[in-house]
N, C-alpha and C positions, 0 to 999 in steps of 0.2 A: 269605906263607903264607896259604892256602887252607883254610876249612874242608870246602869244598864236597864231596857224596860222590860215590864212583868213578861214572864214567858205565860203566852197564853196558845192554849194547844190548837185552837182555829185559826185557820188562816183569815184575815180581813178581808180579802177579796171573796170568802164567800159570801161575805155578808153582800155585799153589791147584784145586782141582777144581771142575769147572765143577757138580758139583751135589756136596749134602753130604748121607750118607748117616750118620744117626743112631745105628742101629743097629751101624754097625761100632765106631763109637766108648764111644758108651754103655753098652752092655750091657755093657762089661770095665769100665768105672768103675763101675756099679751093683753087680758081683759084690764087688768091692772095697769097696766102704761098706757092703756085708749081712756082709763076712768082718770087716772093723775094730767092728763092732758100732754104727755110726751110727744106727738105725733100732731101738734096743733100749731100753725105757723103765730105770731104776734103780729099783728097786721100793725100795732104801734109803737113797733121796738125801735131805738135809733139803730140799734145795731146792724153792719151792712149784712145783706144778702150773701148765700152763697149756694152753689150745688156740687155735687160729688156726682162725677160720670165712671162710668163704670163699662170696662169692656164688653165686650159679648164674647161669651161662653168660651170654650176651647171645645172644637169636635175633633181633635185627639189625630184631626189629618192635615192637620194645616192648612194652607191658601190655596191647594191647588185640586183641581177636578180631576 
């Protein structure tokens, strides 16, 4: 006995698109997380507050002029 799997004669990666277009996909999951309320603060949670800072960008030159 064999675990090995079927040989099938197409590669899988053809099945995949040769380029991947964000927007058909995203935009129905974003509508979905604004309707489930993801992105909605509890203005009467005990739970404490927090924020997440986030650097600015890298323009690939560094600090200096």
């Amino acid at each position: 006995m064999t675990s090995a799997a079927p040989d099938n004669s197409r590669n899988r990666a053809d099945a995949l698109p040769k380029s991947w277009n964000p927007g058909e996909v995203e935009a129905e999951m974003y509508e979905r997380w604004v309707a489930a309320g993801y992105f909605v603060a509890d203005p009467g949670s005990a739970k404490p507050g927090y924020s997440i800072v986030l650097p600015p960008p890298s323009t690939g030159r560094g600090w200096t002029t």
